[in-house]
C-alpha positions as CSV (number, residue, x, y, z in Angstrom):
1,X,91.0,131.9,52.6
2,X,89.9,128.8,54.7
3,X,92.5,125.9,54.5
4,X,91.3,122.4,55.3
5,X,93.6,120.6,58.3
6,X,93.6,117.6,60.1
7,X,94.2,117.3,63.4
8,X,93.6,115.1,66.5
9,X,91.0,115.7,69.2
10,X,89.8,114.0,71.9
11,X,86.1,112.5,71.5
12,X,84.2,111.5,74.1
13,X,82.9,108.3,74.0
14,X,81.2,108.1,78.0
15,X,81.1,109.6,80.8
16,X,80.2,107.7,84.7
17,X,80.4,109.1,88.2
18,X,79.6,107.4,91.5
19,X,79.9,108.5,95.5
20,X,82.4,106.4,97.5
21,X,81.4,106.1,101.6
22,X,84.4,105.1,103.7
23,X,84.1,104.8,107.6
24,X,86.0,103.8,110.2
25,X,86.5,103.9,114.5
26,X,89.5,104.1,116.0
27,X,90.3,104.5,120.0
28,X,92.5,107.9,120.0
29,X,94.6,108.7,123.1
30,X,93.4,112.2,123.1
31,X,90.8,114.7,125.0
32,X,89.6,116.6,122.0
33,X,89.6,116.9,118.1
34,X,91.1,119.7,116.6
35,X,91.2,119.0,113.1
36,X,91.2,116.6,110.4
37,X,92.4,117.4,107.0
38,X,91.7,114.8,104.2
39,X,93.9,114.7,101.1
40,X,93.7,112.1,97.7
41,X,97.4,110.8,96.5
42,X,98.4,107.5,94.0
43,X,95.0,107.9,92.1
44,X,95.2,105.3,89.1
45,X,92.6,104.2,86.4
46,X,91.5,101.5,84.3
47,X,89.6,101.4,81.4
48,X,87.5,97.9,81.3
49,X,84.9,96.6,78.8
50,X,82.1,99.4,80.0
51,X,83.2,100.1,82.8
52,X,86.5,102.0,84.9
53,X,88.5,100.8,88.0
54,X,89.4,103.5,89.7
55,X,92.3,103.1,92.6
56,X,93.9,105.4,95.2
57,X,94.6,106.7,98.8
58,X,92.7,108.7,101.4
59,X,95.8,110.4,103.2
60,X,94.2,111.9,106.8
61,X,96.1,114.2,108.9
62,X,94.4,113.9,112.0
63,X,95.3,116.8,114.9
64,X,94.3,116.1,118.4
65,X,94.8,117.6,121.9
66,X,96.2,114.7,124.1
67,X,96.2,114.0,127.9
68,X,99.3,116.5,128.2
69,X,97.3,119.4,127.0
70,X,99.6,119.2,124.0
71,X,98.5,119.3,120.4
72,X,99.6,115.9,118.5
73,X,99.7,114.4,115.5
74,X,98.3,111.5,113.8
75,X,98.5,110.0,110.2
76,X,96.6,107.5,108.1
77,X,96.2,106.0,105.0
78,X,92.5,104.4,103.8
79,X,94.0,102.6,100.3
80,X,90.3,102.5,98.1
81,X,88.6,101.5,95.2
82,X,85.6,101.6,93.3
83,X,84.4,100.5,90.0
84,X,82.5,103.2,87.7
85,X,79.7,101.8,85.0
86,X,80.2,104.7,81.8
87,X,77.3,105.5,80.3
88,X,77.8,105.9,76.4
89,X,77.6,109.0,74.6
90,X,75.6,107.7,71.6
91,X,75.4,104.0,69.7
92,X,78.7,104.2,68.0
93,X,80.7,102.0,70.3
94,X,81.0,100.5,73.3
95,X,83.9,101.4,75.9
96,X,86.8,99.1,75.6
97,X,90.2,98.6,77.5
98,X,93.2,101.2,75.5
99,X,90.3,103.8,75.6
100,X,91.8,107.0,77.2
101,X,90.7,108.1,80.4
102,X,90.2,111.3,82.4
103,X,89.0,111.0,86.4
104,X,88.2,113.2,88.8
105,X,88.0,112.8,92.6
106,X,87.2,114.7,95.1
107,X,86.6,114.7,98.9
108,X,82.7,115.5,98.7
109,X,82.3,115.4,102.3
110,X,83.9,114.6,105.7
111,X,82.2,113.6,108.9
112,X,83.6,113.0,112.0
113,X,82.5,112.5,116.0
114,X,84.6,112.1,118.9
115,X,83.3,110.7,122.1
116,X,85.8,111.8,125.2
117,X,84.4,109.2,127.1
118,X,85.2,106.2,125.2
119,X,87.6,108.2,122.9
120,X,86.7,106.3,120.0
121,X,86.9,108.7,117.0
122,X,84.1,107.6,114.1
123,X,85.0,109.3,110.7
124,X,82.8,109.2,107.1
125,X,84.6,110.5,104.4
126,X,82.4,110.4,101.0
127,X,84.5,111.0,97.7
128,X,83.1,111.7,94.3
129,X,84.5,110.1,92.0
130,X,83.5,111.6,88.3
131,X,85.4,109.4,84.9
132,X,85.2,110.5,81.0
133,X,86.1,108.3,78.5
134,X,87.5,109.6,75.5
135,X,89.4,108.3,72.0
136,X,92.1,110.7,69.7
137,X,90.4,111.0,66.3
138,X,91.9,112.3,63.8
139,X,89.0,115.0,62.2
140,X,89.3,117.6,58.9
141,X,88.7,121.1,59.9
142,X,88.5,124.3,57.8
143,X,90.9,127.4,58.9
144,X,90.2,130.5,59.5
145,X,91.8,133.1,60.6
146,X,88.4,135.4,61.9
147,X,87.8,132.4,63.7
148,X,88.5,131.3,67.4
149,X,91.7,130.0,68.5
150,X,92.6,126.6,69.4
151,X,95.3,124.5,70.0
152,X,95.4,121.3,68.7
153,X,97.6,118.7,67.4
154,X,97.8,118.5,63.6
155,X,98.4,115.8,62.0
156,X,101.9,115.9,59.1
157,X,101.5,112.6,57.8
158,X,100.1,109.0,57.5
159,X,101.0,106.2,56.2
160,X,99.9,102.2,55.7
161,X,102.1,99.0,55.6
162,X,102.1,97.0,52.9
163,X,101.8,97.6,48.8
164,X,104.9,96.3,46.9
């Protein structure tokens, strides 16, 4: 027989996404390109009044083949930022700072051209960058057990201050 529960979920409130473009030259003491491998690190988020901040790190590993013949190494770190407009989900409420976030972001693309000549190395990176916006809420469900199986948190007990 079906129970009644409460438990918490997650509700989304808005979703946004954008495309970041990042590009830079740099002189490279090298003959030829073998490789460059782009990875995100330190990705943080904030929730503002309709919109999100969204911080982090574009960490390159760049492989080249220098004047030696040899195969060397270089490192960099492009520190980023973009702000994300949310779109609501429906008229209920606006997005507001303590809202919970989740963010996505991903290395969409990665562009690069290498002139021997000049050896100035041009790179375009373009990142996704894809936030929801959620709140808990605590909803009643009916159990069953025919039905699917979830996990969930359920709620034990609530209280309110005050009274005598």
């Amino acid at each position: 027989m079906p129970e009644q529960v409460l438990i918490q979920a997650e509700r989304v409130v808005g979703h946004g996404s954008k495309q970041k473009l990042m590009e830079e030259s740099v002189t490279m003491a090298g003959l030829k390109i073998a490789e460059i491998v782009p990875t995100l690190r330190h990705i943080h988020a904030t929730v503002k009044a309709g919109k999100v901040i969204i911080q982090g790190t574009l960490h390159k590993q760049t492989l080249f083949i220098g004047e030696d013949g040899l195969e060397h190494h270089l490192a960099e770190d492009w520190e980023w930022s973009e702000l994300v407009a949310i779109i609501p989900e429906n008229d209920h409420g606006p997005v507001l700072p303590g809202m919970n976030e989740q963010t996505a972001v991903t290395v969409e693309n990665l562009i690069w051209e290498f002139d021997p000549g000049s050896r100035i190395l041009v790179q375009k990176v373009i990142l996704l960058v894809q936030v929801k916006v959620t709140v808990t809420d605590e909803i009643s469900v009916k159990t069953d057990a025919q039905g699917p199986l979830l996990r969930v948190r359920q709620v034990i007990g609530c209280g309110k201050n005050g009274g005598n």
